[in-house]
N, C-alpha and C positions, 0 to 999 in steps of 0.2 A: 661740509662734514667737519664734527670738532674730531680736535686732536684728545684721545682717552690715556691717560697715564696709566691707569690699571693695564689697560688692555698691551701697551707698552712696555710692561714691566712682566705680564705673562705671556708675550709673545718671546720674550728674551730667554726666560725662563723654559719655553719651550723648546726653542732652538739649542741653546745651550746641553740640554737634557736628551734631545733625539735627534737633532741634526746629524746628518750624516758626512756632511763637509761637498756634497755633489753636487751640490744647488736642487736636491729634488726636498725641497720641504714641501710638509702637507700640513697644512695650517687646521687643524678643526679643534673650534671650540664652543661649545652650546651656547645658540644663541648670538651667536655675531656671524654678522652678515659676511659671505666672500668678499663684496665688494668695498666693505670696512676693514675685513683684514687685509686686503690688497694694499689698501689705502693707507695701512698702519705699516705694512712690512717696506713701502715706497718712503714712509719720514725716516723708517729708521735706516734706511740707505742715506739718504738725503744727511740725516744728524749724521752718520760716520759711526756708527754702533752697530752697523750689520755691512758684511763686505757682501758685494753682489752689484747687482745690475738691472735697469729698466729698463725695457726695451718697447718703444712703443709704436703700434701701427695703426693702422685707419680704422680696425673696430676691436680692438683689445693691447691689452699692453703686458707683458709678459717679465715676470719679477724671477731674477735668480740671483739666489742667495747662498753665501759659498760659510758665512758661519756670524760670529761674534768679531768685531774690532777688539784689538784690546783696550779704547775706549769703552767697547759694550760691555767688556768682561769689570771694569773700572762702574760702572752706572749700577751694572748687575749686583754686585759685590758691595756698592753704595744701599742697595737696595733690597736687599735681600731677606732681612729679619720684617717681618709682618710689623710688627711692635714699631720699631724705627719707621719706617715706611707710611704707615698711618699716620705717626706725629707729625712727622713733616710734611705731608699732604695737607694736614687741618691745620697748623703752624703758618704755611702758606698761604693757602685759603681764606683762612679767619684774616690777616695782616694785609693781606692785598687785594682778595675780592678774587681771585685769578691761579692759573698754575701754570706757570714759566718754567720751560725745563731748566735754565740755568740757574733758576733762585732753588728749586727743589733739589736740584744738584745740589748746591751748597750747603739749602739747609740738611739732609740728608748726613755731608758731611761735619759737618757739626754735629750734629745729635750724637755719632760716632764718639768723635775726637771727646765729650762733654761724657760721653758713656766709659771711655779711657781714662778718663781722668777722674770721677767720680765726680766730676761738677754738675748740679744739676740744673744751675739756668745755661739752657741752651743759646 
């Protein structure tokens, strides 16, 4: 299964916005499969951008998530403006063939820091 940035970046978006901090998230979003958003909510335990837990047994595995890291609040807040967010996804993309969370982190934060400054080669 790939890993979806989008889907990463609205799964944050959701948590942050209706999480309730009890670990009972309810993941629905048109069109993605449970066992994708499973699969997405397990990376972002895994990156350190969602505090929680995986729990796995012999015919299910069982995800509890207690909110955002302040890493996730850091990616989220990286991430947040549509505008920026789409640059550095096609910035990416176009330059490497590929989407690497640590180079979209970065570039991410550059587009920022360049939007700060009024510089506009990113």
């Amino acid at each position: 299964m790939k890993r979806d940035m989008d889907l990463v970046r609205r799964i944050l978006h959701e948590i942050e916005d209706d999480h309730p901090g009890n670990g009972s998230f309810q993941f629905s979003f048109d069109n993605v499969e449970k066992k994708v958003a499973d699969y997405h909510l397990e990376l972002l335990v895994q990156a350190k951008l969602l505090s929680g837990s995986v729990t796995e047994s012999k015919d299910r595995s069982t995800i509890y998530i207690r909110g955002l890291t302040w890493e996730g609040h850091e990616f989220l807040d990286s991430a947040r403006n549509d505008t920026i967010w789409k640059k550095a996804k096609s910035l990416v993309q176009t330059k490497t063939g590929t989407l690497s969370f640590e180079i979209l982190k970065a570039t991410l934060n550059t587009l920022i820091k360049s939007a700060l400054t009024g510089d506009p080669t990113p």
